[in-house]
ZAKETI-428234 format. One record per residue: residue in one letter; x, y, z of N, C-alpha, C in turn. Coordinates in steps of 0.02 Angstrom, whole numbers, plus 32768, in hexadecimal, padded with zeros to 4 digits. Layout:
AXYZXYZXYZ...
***
This chain:
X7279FD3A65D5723EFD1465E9723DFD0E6635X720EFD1566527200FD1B66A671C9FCF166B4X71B7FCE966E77191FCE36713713FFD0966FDX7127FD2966D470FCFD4C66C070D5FD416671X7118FD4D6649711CFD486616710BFD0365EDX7142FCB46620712DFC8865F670E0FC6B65FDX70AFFC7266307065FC6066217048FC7A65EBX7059FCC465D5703DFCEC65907058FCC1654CX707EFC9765537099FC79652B7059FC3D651AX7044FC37654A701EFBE765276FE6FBE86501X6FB3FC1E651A6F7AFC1764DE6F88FC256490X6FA7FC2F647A6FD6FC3B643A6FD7FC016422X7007FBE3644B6FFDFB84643E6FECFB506449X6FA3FB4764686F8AFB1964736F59FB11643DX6F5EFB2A63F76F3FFB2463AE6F70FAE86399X6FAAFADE63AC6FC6FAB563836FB5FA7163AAX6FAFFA4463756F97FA0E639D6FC1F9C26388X6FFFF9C4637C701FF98E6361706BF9C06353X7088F976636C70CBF988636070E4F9846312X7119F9C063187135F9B362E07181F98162C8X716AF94862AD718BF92D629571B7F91C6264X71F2F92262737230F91B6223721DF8C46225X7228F8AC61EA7218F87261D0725BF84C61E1X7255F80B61F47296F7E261F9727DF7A061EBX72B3F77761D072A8F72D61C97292F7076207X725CF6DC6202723CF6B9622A7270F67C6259X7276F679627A72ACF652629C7276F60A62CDX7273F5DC62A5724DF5C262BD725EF5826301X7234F57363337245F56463617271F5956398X7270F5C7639C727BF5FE63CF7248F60F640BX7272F604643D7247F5FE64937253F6496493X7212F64864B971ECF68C64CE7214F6AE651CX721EF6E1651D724DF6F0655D722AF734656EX7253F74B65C3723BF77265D17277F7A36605X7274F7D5661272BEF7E0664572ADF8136652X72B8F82A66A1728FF87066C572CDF89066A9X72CBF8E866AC7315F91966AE72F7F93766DDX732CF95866E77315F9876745734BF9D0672AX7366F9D666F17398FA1466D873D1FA1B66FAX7400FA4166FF7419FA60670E742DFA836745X740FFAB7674A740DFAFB677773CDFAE767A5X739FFAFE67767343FAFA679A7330FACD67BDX7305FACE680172E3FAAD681F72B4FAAB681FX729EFA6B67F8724AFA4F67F1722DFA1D682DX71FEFA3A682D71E6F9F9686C7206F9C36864X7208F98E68927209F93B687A71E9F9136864X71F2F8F8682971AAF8CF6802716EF8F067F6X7189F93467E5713CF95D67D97116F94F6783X7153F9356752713EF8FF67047152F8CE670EX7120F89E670E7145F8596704710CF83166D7X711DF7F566BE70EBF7D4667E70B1F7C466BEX707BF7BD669A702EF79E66B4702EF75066A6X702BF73D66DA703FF6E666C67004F6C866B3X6FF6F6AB66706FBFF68866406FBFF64C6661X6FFFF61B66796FF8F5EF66827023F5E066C7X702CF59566FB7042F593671F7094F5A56707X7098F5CC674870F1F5E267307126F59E6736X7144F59D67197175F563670271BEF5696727X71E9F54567477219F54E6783724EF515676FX727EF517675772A8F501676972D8F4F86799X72FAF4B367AC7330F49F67DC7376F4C467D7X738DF4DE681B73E1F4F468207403F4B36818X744FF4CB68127471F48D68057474F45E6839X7454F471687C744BF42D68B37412F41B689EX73EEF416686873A4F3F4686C7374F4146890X737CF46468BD7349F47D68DB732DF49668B0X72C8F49F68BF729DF4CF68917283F50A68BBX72A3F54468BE7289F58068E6725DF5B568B3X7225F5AB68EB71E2F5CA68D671D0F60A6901X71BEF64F68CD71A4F67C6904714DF67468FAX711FF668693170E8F657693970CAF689690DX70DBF6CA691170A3F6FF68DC70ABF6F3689EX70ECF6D0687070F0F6C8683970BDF69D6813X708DF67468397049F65F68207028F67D6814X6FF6F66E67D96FBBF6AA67D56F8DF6A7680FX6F86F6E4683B6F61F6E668896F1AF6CA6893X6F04F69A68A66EB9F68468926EAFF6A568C3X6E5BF6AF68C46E34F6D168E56E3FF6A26941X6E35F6D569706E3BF6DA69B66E84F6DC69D2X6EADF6D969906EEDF6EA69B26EFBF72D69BEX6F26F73A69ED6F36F78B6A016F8AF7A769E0X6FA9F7C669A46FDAF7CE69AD6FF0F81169DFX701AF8066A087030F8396A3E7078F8456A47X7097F8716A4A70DBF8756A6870D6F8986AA4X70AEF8856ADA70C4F8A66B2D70D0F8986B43X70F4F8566B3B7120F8296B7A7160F8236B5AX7199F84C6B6E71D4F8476B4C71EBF7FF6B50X722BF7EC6B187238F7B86B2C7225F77C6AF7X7201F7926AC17201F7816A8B722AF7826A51X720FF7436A15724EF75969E4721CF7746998X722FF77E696F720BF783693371E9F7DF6948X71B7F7D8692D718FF8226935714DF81A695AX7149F7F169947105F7E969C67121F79469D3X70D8F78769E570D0F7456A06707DF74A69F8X705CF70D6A0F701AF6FC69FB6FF1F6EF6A40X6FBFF7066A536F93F6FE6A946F5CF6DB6A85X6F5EF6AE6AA16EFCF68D6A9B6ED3F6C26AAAX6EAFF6DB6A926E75F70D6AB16E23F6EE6A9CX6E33F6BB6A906DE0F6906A816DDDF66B6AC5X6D9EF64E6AC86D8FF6286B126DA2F5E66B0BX6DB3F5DF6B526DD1F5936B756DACF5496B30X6DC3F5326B146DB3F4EF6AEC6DE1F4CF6B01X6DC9F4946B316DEDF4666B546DDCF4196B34X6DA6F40E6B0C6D97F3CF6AF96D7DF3E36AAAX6D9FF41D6A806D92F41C6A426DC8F4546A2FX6DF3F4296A156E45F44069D66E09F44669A3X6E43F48769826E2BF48469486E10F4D66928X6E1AF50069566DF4F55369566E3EF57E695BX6E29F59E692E6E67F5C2691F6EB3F5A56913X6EA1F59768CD6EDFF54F68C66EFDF58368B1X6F59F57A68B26F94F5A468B36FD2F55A686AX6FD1F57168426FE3F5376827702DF542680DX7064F52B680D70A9F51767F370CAF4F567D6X70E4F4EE67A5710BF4BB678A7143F4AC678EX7170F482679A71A1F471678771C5F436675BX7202F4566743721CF43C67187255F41A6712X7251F3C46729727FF3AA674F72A5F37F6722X72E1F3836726730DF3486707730FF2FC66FBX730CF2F1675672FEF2AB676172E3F2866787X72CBF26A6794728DF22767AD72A5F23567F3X7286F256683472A4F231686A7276F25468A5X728DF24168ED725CF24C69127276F29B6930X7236F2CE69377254F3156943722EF31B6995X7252F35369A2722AF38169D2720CF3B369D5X71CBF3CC69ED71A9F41269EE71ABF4386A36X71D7F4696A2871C5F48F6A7E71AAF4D66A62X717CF4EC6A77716AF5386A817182F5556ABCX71A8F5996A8D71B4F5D86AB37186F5F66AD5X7168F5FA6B217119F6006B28712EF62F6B57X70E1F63C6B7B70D8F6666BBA70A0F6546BDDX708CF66F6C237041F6656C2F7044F6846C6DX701AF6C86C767029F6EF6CB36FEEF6DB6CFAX6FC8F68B6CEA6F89F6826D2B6FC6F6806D5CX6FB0F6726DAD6FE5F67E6DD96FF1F62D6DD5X6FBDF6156DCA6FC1F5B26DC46FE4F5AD6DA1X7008F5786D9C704AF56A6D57700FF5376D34X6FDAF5276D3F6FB1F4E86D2D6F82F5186CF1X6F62F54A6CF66F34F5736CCC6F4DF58D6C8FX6F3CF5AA6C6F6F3AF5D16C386F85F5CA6C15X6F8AF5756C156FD1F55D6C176FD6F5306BC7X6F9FF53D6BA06FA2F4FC6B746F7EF5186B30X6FA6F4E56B006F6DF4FD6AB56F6BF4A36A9CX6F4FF4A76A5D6F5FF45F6A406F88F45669FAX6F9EF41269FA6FD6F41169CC6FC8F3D469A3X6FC8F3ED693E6FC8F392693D6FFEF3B168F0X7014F36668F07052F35468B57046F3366880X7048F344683C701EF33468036FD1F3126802X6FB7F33A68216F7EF32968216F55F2F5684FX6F76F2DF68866F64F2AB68A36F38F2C068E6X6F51F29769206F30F29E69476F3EF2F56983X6F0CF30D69966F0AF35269BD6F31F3476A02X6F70F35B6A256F7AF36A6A496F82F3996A79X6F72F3926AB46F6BF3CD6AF06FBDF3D56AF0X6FD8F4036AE07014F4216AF97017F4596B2EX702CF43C6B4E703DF4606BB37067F4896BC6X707FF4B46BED70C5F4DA6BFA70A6F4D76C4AX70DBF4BB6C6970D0F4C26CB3710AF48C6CE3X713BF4B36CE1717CF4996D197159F49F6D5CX7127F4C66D787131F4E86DB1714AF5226DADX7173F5436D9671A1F5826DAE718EF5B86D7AX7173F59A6D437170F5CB6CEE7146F5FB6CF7X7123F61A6D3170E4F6426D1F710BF6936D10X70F3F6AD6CCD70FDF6F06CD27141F6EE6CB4X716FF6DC6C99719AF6C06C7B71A5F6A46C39X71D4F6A56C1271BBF68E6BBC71F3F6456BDDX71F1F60B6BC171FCF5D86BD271E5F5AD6B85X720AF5716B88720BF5456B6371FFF4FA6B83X71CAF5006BB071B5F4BF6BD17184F4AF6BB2X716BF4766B8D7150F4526B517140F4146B62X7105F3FA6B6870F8F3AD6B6670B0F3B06B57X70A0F3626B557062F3426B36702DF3326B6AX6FFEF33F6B6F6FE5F31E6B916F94F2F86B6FX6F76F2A76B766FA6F28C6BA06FE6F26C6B9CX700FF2546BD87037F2366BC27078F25E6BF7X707DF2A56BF070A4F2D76C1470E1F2DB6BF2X70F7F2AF6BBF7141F2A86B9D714CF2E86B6DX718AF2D46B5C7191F30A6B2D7160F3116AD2X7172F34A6ABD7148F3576A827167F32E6A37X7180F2F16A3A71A3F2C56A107156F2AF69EBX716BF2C369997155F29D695D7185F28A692EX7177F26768FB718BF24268DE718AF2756881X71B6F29E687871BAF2AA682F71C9F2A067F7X719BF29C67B971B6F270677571DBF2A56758X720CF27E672A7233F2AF67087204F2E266C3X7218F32166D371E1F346669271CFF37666D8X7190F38266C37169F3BE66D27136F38E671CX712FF3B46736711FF391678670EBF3E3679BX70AFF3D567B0708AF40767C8707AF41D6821X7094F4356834707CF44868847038F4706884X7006F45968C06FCFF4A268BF6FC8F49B6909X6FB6F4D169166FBDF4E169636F82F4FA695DX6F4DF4F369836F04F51269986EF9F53D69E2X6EC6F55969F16EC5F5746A2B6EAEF5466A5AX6EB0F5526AA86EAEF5306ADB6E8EF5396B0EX6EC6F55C6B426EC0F5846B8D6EB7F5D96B55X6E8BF60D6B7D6E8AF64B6B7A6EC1F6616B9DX6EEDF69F6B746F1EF6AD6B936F5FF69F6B97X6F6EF66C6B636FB3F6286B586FD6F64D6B14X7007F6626B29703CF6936AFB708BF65E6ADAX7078F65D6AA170AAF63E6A7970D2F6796A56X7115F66B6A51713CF6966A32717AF67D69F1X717EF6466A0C71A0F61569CC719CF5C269C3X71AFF5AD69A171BBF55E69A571F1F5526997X7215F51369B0724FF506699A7239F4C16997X7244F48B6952723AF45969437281F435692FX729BF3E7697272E9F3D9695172E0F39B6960X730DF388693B7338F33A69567333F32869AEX730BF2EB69B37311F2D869FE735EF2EE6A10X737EF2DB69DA73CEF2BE69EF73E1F2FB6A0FX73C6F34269F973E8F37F69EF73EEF39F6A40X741EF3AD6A4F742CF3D96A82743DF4346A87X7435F44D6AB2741EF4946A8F7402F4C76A72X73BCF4A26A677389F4AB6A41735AF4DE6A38X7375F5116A7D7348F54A6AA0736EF5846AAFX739DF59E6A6773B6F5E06A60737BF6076A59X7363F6446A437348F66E6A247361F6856A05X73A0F69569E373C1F69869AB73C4F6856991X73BCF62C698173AEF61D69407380F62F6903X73ADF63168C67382F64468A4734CF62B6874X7306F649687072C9F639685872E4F63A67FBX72EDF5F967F372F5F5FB67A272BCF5E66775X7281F6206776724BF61767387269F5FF6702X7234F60366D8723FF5EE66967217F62C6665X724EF638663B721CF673661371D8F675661BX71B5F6AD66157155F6B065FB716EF6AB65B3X7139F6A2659F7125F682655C710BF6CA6538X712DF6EF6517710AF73564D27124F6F96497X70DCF6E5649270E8F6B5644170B2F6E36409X70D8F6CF63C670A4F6F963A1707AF6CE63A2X7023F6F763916FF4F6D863826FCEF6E663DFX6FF8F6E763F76FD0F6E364426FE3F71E646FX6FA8F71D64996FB3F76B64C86FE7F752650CX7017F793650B703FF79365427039F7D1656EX7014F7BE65AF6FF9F7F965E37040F80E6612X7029F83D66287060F85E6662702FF8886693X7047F86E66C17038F89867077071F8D46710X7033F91A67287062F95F67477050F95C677CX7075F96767B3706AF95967FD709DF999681BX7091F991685B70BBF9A7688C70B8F97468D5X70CAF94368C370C1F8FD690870D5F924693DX70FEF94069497129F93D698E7114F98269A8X70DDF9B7698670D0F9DC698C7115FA206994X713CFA2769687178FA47696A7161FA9C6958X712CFA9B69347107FAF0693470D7FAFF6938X70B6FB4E69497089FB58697B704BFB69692AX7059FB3868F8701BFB3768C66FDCFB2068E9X6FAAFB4E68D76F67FB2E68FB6F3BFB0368D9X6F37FAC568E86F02FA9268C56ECAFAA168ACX6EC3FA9C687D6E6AFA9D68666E6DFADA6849X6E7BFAFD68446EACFB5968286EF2FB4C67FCX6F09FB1A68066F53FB1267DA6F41FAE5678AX6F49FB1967626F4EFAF867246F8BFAD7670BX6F96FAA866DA6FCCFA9166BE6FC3FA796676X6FF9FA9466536FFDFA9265FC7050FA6665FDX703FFA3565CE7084FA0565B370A1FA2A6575X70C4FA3B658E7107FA4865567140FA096520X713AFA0A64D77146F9D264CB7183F9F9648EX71C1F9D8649371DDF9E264527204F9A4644EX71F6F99063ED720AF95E63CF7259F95A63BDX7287F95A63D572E1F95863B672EBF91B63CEX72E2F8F2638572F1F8C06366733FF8B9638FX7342F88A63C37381F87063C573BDF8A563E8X738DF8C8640073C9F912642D73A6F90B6459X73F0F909649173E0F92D64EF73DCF96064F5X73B7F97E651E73B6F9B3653973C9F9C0657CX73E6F9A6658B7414F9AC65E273F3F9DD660DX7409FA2565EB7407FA6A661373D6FA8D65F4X73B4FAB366127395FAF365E573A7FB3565FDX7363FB4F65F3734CFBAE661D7343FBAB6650X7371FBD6667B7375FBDD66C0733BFC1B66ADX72FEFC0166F372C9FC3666E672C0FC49672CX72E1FC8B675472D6FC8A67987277FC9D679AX7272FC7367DF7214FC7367E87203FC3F67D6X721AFC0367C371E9FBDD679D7216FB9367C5X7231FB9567EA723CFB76682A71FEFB5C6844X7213FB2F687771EDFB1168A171CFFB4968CFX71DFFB7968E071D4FBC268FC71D3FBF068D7X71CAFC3168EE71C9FC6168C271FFFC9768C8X7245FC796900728AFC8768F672BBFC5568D5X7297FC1A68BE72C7FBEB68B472AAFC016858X72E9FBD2682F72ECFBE067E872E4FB9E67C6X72B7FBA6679C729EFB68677272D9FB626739X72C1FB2A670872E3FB2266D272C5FB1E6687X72BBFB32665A72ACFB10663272B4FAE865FBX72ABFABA660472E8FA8865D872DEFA896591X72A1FA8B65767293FA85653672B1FAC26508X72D2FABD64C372EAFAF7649972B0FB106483X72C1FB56647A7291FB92647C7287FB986431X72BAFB8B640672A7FB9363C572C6FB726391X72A2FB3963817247FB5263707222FB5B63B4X71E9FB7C63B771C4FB69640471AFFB30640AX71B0FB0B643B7183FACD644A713CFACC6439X712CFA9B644070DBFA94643A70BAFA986477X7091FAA364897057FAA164B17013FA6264B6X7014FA3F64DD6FDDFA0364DE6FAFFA3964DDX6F6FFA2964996F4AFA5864AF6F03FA4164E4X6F17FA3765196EEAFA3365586F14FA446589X6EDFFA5765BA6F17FA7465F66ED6FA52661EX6EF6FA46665F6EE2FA0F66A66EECFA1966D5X6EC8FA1367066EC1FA3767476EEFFA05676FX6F11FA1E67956F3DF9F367C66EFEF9F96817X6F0DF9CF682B6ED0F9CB686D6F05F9C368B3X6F39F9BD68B56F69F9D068EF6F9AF99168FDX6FC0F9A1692A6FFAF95D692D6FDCF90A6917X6FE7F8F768F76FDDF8A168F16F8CF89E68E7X6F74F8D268C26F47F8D168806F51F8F26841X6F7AF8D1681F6FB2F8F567DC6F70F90567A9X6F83F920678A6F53F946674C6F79F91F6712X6F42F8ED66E36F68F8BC66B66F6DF8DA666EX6F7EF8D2663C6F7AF8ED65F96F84F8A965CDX6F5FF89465A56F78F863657A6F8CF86D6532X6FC7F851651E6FDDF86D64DD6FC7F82B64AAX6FA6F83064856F91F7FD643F6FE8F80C6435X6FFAF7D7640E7036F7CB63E1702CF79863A5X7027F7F463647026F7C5632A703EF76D6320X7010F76262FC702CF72762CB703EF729629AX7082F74062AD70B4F746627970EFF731627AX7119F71262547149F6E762467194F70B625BX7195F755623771CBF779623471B6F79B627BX7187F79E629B719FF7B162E671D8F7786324X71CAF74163007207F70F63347237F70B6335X7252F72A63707286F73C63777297F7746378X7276F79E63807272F7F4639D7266F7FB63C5X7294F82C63ED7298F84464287264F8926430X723FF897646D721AF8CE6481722AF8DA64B7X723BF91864D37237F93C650A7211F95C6511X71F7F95B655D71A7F982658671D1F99365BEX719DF9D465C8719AF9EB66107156FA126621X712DFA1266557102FA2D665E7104FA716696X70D6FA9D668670D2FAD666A6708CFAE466BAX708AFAEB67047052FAEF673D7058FB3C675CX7016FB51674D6FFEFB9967586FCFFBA16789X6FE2FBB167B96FA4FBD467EA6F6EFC2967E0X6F78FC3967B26F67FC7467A26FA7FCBF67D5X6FC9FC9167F27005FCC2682B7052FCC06808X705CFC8467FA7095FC6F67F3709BFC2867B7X70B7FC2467A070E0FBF3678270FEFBCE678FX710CFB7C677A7143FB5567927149FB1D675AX7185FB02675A71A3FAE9672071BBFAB36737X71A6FA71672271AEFA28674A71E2FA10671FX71FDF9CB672D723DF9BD670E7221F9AD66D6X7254F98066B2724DF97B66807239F924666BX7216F92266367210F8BF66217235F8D265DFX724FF8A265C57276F8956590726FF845656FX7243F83F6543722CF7FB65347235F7F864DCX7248F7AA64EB7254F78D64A5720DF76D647EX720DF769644D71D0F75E643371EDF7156409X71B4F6D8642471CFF68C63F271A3F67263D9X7199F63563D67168F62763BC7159F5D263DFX716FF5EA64087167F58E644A7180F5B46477
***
């Protein structure tokens, strides 16, 4: 199998339209999960499959009580820009205001988050930011509010930050720091647009008490997406970071799906060509036989950080909870081929 060969492979199977399922006992009360693979050998872009978030993504605390957020992991409301041209970021981009200056109306292009906190107490919000005006005063601000309450102007401006990613954070008015007050449970952040031009790249939400608070290594601990039966679970195919020379608006993409109940698949087919380049070597993780299925729709990818979505219905069915599916998708320019990592998701039923 090459570089040629596996696109002739798909119209064959995009007739089949449902997975095939071995029957298993219903396991009831089973959480829905989700887990990227990246293989082996092969190099797939970064985050080129990942789930389509239905709902605000859900974040849990490290064992200091910090909540680290990458800003694109929200679903992107309209006037935000995702971009990776300012190195120096974490996750797969950062987010740009590209809507106009709203200085006396929060509320446009809401960016929404959850978290999922242990216990009752007072936190902090700093954004990982940027802002390239030569003024440290301009294109320096978005707004911020905490379960729902009141809209705040959040600021970045030491003096010294211009052109720079920085974690200088305050309120204004007032000028203090970004301190609210969180109940134990589920706690909502939304960040709206502001200044034109005001680049967020993460959040880190902690304990006043906490010192240290502004690694970039800490790690972003989501909380599974949700593949419950009875309900659709989407996935985005992307190439964020722009890692190959696929051309937008010309690049097709087909989801590859096989059902093994309760087996990893670690490693697959080393497929040279199907790399992030067209010297580098892809992988393909899914077992060849039986063949996988084919989503039968295929979706236009539109270029870095406009992913091409697919949504999967998931029977309502009892004996699917608690089965495991492995995907990987494959993006065709009519030139070349390329083979993104891999998702590997559990199917529950909460």
């Amino acid at each position: 199998m090459n570089a040629t060969t596996l696109p002739r492979l798909l119209p064959p199977l995009l007739c089949i339209a449902a997975l095939a399922v071995a029957p298993l006992p219903a396991q009831s009360g089973t959480r829905a999960w989700s887990q990227a693979l990246t293989g082996c050998e092969g190099r797939p872009p970064a985050d080129s499959l990942r789930p389509q978030l239905a709902d605000p993504v859900l974040v849990r605390a490290d064992g200091n009580g910090l909540f680290a957020v990458d800003m694109e992991m929200a679903r992107i409301a309209s006037g935000w820009s995702l971009e990776t041209a300012r190195a120096g970021f974490t996750g797969f981009g950062y987010l740009r205001w590209a809507g106009p200056n709203l200085y006396s109306s929060p509320g446009s292009g809401v960016l929404t988050y959850r978290l999922d906190n242990a216990a009752a107490g007072r936190f902090r919000i700093a954004l990982h930011n940027r802002h390239e005006n030569g003024d440290p005063s301009l294109e320096n601000d978005c707004w911020i509010r905490v379960n729902g309450g009141t809209w705040w102007k959040l600021y970045s401006n030491d003096g010294s930050n211009v052109r720079v990613w920085n974690w200088h954070s305050r309120l204004d008015p007032g000028h203090g720091y970004a301190d609210f007050d969180l109940v134990a449970g589920i706690n909502t952040i939304e960040v709206s647009g502001r200044s034109t031009g005001f680049q967020i790249d993460r959040m880190h939400v902690f304990p006043t008490s906490l010192s240290n608070a502004f690694g970039l290594s800490a790690p972003v601990l989501r909380q599974n997406e949700r593949p419950v039966v009875g309900a659709t679970f989407g996935v985005w195919i992307d190439d964020p970071q722009a890692q190959t020379d696929l051309r937008p608006g010309l690049t097709v993409c087909a989801l590859l799906l096989a059902h093994r109940p309760n087996q990893l698949v670690p490693c697959g087919r080393v497929l040279p060509g199907f790399g992030r380049t067209a010297a580098e070597r892809g992988e393909l993780l899914l077992l060849e036989s039986p063949p996988p299925v084919v989503v039968p729709v295929t979706v236009v990818w539109g270029g870095p950080g406009h992913p091409a979505a697919i949504d999967l219905p998931i029977p309502a069915r009892s004996e699917l909870v608690g089965t495991i599916v492995h995907s990987q998708a494959l993006m065709f320019d009519g030139r070349r081929a390329v083979l993104t990592n891999g998702l590997r998701f559990g199917i529950g039923d909460s």
